[in-house]
N, C-alpha and C positions, 0 to 999 in steps of 0.2 A: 649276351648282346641285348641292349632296352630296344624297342618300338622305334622305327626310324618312319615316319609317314613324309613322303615328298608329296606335297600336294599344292595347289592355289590356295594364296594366301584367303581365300572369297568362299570357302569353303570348309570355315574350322567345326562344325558337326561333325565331320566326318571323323575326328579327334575320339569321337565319343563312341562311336560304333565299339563291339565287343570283340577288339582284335584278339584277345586271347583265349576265346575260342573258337575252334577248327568254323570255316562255313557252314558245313554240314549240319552243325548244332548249332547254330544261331537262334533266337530266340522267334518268336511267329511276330510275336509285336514289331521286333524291329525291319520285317521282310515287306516287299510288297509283291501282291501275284500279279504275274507276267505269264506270258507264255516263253518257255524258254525248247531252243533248237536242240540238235544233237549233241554232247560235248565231252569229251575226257575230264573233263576240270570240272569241278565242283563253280558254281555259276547262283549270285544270291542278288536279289534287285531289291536296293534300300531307299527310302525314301529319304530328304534333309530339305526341309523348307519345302519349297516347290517343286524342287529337283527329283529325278529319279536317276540313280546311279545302280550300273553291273558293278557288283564286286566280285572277281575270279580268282580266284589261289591257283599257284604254279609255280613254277620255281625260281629265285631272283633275275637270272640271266634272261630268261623268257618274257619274263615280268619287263623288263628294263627294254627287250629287243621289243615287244609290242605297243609299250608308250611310246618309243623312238618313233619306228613306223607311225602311228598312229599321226604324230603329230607332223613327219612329213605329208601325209596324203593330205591334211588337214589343210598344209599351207599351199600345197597345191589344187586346191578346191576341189580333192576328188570325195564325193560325198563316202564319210564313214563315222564312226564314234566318235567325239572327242574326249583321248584322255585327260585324265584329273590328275590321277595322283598312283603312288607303290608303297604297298605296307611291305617293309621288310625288317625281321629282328624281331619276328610275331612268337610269343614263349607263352604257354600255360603258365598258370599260377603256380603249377610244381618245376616250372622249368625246362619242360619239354617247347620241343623246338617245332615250328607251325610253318606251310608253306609261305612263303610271300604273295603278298596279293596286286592284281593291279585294279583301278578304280576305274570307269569310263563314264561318261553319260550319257544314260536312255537314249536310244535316237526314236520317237511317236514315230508311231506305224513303221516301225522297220519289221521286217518277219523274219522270226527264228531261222 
């Protein structure tokens, strides 16, 4: 399976991020520090343009149920993240198969 990114069309950097490797190993240039909460998932905050985006790896289902959610609270004006986009079909250069990720954006002065 190739790289499936659903994202806003307003948003193509994000194309460029190093989806094929794990979070964990993401490179330092491409992160920015945050202070991040308690979390079972691997949690990487990336800069693109002016933007700062959470990027979280989990598994597609999860991935798909929390942009759902995300973007009903969203239209009911209940303040939370706004999702962006789900990397899914994420594959090492050898082929090995990568959580899916979902994308959000920073919400300033939110705390962990």
């Amino acid at each position: 399976m190739s790289l499936h990114l659903t994202a806003a069309a307003t948003e193509p950097d994000l194309l460029f991020l190093p989806w094929e490797i794990p979070l964990e190993q993401w490179p330092a240039d491409t992160l920015v520090a945050l202070p991040r909460g308690i979390s079972r998932h691997i949690v990487r905050f990336v800069r693109s343009g002016r933007d700062v985006y959470a990027v979280k790896e989990t598994i597609a289902p999860i991935a798909q149920r929390e942009y759902d959610l995300l973007g009903d609270l969203g239209k009911r004006d209940i303040p939370c993240v706004s999702p962006v986009g789900i990397a899914t079909g994420r594959t090492t250069p050898s082929g090995d198969e990568l959580p899916a990720a979902i994308i959000t954006r920073h919400l300033q002065f939110s705390l962990p």
